[in-house]
C-alpha positions as CSV (number, residue, x, y, z in Angstrom):
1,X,181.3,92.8,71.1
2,X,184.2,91.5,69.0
3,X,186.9,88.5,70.2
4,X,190.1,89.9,70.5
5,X,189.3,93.4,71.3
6,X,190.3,94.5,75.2
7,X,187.1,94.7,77.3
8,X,186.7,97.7,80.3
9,X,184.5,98.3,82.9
10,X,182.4,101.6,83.1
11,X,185.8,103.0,85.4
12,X,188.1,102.0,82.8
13,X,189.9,99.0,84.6
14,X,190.7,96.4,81.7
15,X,188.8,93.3,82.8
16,X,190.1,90.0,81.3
17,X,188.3,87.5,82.6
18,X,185.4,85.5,81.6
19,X,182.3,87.2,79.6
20,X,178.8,86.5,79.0
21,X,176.3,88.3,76.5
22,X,173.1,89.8,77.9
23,X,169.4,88.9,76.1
24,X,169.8,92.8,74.9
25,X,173.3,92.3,73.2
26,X,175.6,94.1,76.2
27,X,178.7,92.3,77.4
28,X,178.8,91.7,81.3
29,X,181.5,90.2,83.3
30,X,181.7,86.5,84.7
31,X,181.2,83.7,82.6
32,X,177.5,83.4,83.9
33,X,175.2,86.5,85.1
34,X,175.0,86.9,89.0
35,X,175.4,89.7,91.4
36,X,178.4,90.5,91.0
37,X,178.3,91.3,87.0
38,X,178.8,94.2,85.7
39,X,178.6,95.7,82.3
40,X,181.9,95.7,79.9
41,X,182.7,98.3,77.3
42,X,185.2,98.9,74.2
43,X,187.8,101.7,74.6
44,X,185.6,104.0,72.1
45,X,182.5,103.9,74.3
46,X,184.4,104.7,77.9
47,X,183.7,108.4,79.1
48,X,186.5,110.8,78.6
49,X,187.9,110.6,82.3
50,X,187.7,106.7,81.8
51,X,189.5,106.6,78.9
52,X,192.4,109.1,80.6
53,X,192.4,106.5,83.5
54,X,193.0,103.7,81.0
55,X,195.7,105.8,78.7
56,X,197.4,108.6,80.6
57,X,197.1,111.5,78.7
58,X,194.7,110.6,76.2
59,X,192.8,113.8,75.1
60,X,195.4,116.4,75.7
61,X,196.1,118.8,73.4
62,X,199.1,118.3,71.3
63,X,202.6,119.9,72.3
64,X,203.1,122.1,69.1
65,X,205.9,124.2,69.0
66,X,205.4,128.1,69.3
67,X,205.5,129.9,66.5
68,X,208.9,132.0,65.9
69,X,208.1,135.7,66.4
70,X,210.1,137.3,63.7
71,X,212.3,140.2,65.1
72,X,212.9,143.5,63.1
73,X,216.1,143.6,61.6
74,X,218.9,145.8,63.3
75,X,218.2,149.7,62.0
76,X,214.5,148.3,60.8
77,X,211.1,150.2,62.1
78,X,208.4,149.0,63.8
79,X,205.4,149.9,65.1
80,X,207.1,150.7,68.3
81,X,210.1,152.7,66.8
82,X,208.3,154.3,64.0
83,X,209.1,158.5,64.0
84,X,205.3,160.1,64.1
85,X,204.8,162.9,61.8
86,X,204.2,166.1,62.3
């Protein structure tokens, strides 16, 4: 895990306080390993609820604007106003 880079835990509560490394490479909490340690993540591996408790409405569909429905000229025919032939 990189210096610098904010660290979570599995929930997504940013933890800043002291870190160790595990003999397998993970990041755990508290400057040495005890009962209380838990295992520390980067925002990219939280799970997708974690992530929208760390950034409110991460993952929600952008706002775009509706398209403009183009309405028929005065005097114009549509589909709705067309005369049917006989």
């Amino acid at each position: 895990m990189a210096k610098g880079v904010k660290h979570y835990k599995r929930d997504g509560t940013e933890y800043t306080g002291g870190t160790h490394k595990m003999p397998d490479g993970s990041l755990h909490s508290g400057k040495t390993h005890g009962k209380t340690s838990v295992p520390l993540f980067h925002f990219e591996d939280l799970s997708k609820t974690a992530k929208e408790k760390t950034m409110p409405g991460y993952g929600m569909k952008s706002m775009k604007p509706k398209k403009k429905v183009a309405l028929p000229k005065r005097g114009q025919r549509t589909a709705t106003n067309k005369k049917k032939k006989k």
